[in-house]
N, CA and C atoms as an extended XYZ file, in Angstrom:
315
Properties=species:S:1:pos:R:3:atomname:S:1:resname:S:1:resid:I:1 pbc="F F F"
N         8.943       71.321        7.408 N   UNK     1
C         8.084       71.588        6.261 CA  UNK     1
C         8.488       70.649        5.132 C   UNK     1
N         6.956       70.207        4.610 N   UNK     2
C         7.877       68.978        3.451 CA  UNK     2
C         7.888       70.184        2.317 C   UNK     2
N         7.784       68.956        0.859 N   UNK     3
C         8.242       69.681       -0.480 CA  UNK     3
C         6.834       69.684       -0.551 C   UNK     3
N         6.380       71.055       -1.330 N   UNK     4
C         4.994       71.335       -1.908 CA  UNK     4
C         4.444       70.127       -2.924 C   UNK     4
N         3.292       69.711       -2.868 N   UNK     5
C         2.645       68.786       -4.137 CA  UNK     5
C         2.684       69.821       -5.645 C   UNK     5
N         3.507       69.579       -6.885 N   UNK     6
C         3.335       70.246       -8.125 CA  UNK     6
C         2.081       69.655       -8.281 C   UNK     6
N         1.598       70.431       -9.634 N   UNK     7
C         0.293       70.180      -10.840 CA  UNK     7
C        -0.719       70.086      -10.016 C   UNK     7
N        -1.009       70.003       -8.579 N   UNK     8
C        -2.550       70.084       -7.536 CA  UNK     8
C        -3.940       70.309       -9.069 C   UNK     8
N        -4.668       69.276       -9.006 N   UNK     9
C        -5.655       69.689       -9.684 CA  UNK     9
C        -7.124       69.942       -8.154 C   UNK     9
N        -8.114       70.543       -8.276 N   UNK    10
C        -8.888       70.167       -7.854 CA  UNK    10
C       -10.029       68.817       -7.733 C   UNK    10
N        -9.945       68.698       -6.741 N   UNK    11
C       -10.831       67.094       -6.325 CA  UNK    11
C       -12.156       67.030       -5.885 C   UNK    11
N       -12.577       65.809       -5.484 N   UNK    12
C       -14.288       65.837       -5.252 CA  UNK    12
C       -13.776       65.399       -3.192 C   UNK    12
N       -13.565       66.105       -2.628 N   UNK    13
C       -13.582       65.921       -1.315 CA  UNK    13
C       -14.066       64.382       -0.859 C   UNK    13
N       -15.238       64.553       -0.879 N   UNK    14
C       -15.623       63.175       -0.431 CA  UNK    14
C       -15.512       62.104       -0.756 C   UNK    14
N       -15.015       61.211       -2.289 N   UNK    15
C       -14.400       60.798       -2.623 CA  UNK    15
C       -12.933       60.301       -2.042 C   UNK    15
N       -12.291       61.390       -2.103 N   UNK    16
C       -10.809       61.704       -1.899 CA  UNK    16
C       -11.078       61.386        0.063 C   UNK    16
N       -11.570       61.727        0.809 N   UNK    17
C       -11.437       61.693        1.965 CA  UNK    17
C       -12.130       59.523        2.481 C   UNK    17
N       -13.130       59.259        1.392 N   UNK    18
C       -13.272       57.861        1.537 CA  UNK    18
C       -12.667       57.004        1.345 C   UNK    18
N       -11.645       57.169        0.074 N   UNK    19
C       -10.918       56.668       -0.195 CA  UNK    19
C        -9.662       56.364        0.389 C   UNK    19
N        -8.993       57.447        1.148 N   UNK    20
C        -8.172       57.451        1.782 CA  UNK    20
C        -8.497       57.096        2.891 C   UNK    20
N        -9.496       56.680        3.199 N   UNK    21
C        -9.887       56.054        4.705 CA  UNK    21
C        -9.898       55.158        4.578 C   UNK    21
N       -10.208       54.167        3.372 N   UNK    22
C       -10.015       52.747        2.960 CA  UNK    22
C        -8.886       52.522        3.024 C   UNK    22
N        -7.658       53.141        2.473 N   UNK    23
C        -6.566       52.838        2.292 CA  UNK    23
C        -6.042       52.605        4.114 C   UNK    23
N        -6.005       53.926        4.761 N   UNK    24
C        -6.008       53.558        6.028 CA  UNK    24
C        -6.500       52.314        6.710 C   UNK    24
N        -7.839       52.214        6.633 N   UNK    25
C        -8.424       50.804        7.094 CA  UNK    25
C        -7.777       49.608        6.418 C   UNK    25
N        -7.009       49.746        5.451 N   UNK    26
C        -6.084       48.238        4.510 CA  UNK    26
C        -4.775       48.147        5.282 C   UNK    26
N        -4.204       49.456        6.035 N   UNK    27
C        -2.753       49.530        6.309 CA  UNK    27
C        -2.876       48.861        7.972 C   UNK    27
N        -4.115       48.670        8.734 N   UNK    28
C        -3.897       47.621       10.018 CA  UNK    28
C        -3.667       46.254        9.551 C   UNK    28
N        -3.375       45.762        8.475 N   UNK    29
C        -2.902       44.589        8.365 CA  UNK    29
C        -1.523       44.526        7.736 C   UNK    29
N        -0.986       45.805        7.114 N   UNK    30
C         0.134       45.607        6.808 CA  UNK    30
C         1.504       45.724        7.780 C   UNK    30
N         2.834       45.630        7.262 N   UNK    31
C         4.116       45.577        8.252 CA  UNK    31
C         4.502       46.922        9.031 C   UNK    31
N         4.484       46.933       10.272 N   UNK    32
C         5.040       48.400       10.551 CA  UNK    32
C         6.600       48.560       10.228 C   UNK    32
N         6.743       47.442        9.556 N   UNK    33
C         7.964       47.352        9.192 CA  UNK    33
C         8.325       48.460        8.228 C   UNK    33
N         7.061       48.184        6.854 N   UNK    34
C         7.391       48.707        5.834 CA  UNK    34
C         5.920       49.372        5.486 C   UNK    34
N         5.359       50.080        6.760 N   UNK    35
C         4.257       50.686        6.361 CA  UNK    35
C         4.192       51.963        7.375 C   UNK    35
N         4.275       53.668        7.171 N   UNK    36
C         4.192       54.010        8.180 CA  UNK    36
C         2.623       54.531        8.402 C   UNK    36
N         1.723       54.158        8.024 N   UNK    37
C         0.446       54.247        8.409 CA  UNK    37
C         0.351       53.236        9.517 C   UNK    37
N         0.794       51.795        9.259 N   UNK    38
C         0.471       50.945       10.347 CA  UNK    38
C         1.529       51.056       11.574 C   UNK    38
N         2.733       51.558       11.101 N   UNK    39
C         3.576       52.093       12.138 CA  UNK    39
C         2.941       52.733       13.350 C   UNK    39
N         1.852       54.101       12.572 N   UNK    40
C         0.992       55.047       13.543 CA  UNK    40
C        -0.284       54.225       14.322 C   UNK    40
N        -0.401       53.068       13.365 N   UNK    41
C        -1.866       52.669       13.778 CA  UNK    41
C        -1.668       51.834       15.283 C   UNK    41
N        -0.289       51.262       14.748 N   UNK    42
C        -0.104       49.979       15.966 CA  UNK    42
C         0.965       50.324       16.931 C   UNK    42
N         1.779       51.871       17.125 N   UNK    43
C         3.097       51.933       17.535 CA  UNK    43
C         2.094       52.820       18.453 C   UNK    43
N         3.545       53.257       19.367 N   UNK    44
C         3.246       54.113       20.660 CA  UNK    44
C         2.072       55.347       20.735 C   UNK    44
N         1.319       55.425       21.027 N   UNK    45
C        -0.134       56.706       21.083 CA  UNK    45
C         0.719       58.025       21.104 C   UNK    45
N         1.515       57.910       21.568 N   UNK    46
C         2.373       59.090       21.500 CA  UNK    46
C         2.660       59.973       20.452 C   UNK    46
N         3.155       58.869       19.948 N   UNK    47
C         3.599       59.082       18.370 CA  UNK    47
C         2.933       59.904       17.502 C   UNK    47
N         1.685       59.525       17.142 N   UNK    48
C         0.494       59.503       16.461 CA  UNK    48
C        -0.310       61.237       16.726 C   UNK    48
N        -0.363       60.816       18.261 N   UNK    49
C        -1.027       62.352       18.858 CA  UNK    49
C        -0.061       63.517       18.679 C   UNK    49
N         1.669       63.302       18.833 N   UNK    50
C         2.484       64.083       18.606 CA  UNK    50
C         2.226       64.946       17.155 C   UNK    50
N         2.300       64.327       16.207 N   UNK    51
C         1.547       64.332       14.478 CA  UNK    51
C         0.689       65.309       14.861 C   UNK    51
N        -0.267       64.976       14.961 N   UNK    52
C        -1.549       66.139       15.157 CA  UNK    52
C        -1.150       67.264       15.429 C   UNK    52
N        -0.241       66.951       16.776 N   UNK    53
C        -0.144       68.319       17.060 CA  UNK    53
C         0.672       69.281       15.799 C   UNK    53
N         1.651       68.531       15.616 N   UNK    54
C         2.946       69.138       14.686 CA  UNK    54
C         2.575       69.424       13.662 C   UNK    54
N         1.569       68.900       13.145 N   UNK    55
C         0.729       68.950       11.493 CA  UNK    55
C        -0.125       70.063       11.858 C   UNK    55
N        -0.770       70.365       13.188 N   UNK    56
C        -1.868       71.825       12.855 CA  UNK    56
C        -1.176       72.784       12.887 C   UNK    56
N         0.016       72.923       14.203 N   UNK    57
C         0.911       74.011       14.270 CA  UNK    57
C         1.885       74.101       12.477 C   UNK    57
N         1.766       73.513       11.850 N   UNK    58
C         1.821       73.037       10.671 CA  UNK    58
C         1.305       74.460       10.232 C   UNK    58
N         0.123       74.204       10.056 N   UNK    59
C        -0.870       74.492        9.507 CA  UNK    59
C        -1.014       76.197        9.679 C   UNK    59
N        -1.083       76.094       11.053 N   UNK    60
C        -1.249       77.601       11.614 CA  UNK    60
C         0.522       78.475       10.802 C   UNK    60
N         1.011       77.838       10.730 N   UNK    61
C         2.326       78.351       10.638 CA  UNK    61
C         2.257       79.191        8.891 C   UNK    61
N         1.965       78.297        8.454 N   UNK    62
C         1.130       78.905        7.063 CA  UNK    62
C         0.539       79.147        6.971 C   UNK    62
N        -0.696       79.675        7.680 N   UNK    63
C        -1.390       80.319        7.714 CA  UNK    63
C        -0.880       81.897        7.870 C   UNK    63
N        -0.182       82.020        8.922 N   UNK    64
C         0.496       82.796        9.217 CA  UNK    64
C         1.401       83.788        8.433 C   UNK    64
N         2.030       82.751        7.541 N   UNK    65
C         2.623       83.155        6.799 CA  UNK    65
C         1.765       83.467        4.930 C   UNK    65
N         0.519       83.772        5.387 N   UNK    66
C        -0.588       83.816        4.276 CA  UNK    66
C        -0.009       82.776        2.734 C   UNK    66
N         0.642       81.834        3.139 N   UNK    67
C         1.240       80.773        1.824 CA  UNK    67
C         0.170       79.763        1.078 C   UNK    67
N        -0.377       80.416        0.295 N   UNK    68
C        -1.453       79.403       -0.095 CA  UNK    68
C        -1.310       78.180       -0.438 C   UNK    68
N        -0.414       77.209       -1.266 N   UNK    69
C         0.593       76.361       -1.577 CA  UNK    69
C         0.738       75.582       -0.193 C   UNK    69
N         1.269       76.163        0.896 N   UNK    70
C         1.679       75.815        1.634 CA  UNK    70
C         0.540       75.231        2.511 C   UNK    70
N        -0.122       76.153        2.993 N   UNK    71
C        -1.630       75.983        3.497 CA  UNK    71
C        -1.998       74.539        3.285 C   UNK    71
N        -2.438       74.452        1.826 N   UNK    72
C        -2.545       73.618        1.413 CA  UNK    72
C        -2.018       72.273        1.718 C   UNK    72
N        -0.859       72.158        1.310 N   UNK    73
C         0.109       70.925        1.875 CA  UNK    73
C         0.085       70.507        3.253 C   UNK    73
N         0.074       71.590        4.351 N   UNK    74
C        -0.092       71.436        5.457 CA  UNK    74
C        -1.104       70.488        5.916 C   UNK    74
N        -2.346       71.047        5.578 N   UNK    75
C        -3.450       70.826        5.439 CA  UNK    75
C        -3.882       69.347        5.160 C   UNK    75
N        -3.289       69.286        4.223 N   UNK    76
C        -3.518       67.483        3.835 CA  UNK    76
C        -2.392       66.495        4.452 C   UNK    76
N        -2.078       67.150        4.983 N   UNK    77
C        -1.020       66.460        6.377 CA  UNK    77
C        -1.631       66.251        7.781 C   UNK    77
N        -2.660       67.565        7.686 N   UNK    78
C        -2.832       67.192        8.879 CA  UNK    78
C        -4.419       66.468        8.632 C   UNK    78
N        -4.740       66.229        7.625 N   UNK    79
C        -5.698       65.696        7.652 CA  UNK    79
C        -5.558       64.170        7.285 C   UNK    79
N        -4.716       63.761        6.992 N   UNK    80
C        -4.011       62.171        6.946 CA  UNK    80
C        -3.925       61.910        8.004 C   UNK    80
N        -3.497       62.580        8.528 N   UNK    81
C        -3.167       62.348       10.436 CA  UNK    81
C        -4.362       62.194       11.442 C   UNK    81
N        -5.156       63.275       10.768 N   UNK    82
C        -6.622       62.769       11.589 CA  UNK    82
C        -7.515       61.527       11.426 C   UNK    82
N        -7.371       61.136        9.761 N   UNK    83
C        -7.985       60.238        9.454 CA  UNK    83
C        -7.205       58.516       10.377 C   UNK    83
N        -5.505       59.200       10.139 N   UNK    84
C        -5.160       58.005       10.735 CA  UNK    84
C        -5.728       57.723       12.231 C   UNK    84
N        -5.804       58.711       12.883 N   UNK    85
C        -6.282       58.737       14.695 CA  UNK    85
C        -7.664       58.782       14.858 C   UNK    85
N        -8.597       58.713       14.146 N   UNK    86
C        -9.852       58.282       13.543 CA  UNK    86
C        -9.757       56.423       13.632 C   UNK    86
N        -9.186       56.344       12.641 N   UNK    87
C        -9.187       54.768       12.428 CA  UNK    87
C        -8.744       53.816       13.394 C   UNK    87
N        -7.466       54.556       14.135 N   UNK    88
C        -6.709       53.702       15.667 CA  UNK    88
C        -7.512       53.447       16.295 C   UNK    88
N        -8.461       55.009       17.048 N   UNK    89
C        -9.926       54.707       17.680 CA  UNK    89
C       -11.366       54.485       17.437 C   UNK    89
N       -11.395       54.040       16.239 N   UNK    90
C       -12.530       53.151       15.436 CA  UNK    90
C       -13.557       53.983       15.536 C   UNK    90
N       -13.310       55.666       14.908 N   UNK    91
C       -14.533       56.315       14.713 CA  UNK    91
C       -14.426       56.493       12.845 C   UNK    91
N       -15.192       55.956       12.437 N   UNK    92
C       -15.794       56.044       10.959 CA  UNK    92
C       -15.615       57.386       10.539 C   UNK    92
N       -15.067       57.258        9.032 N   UNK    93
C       -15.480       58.748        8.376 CA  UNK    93
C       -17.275       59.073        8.029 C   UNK    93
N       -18.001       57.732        8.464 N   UNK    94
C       -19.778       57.953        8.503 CA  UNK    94
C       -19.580       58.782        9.455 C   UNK    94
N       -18.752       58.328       10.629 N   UNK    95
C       -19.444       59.053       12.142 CA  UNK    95
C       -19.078       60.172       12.244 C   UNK    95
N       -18.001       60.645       11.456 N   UNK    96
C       -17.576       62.130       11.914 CA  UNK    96
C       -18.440       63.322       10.569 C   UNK    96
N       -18.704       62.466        9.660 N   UNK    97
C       -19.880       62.682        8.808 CA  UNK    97
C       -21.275       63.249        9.585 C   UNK    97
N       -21.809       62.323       10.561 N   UNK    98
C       -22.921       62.521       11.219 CA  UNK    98
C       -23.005       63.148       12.338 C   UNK    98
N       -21.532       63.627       12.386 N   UNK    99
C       -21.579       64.628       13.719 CA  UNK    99
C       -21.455       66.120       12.884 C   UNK    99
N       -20.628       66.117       11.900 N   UNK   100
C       -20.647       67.419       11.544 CA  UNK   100
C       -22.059       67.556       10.963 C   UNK   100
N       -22.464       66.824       10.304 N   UNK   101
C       -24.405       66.995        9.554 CA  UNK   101
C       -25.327       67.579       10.970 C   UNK   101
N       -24.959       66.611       12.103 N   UNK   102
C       -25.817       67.110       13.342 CA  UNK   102
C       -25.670       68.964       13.341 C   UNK   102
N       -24.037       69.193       13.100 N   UNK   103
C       -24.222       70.285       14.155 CA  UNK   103
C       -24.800       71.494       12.644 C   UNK   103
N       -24.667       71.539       11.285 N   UNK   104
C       -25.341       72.355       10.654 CA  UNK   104
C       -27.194       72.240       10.896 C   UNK   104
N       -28.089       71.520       11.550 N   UNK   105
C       -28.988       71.127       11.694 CA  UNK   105
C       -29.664       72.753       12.614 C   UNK   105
């Protein structure tokens, strides 16, 4: 479990989720030396999918433990993580956009 984010204001989601997908899409050119986004992007599949898993059980774990704070934090862990395994396999935050729009239809 990391350290909670202080002062959390509320955000505009979509914004915040594009943006950080840009940033992702900037980190396949940087060092896995000194980048661990490109570490995940370009290092072992293992790695990466391991994350997911560890970040929802994450998730569920605070849930569990009804920690709202926590929830939270989790949460945007494991959603960094998706965005990163999104970007490795070159599905767009449009495309996962147009799949969730499909299925409220």
């Amino acid at each position: 479990m990391g350290e909670r984010t202080a002062n959390v204001e509320n955000g505009n989601i979509g914004n915040t989720i594009e943006g950080l997908a840009r940033v992702i899409a900037d980190r396949r050119q940087a060092s896995s030396e000194t980048s661990y986004t490109a570490k995940l992007l370009h290092g072992p599949e293992d790695r990466l999918l391991k994350k997911i898993t560890e970040e929802a059980t994450e998730v569920v774990m605070a849930c569990k433990d009804n920690d709202h704070d926590h929830i939270r934090y989790e949460a945007g862990d494991l959603v960094y993580h998706l965005l990163v395994t999104l970007e490795r396999y070159g599905v767009s935050v449009e495309e996962l956009a147009g799949e969730l729009d499909a299925r409220r239809r």
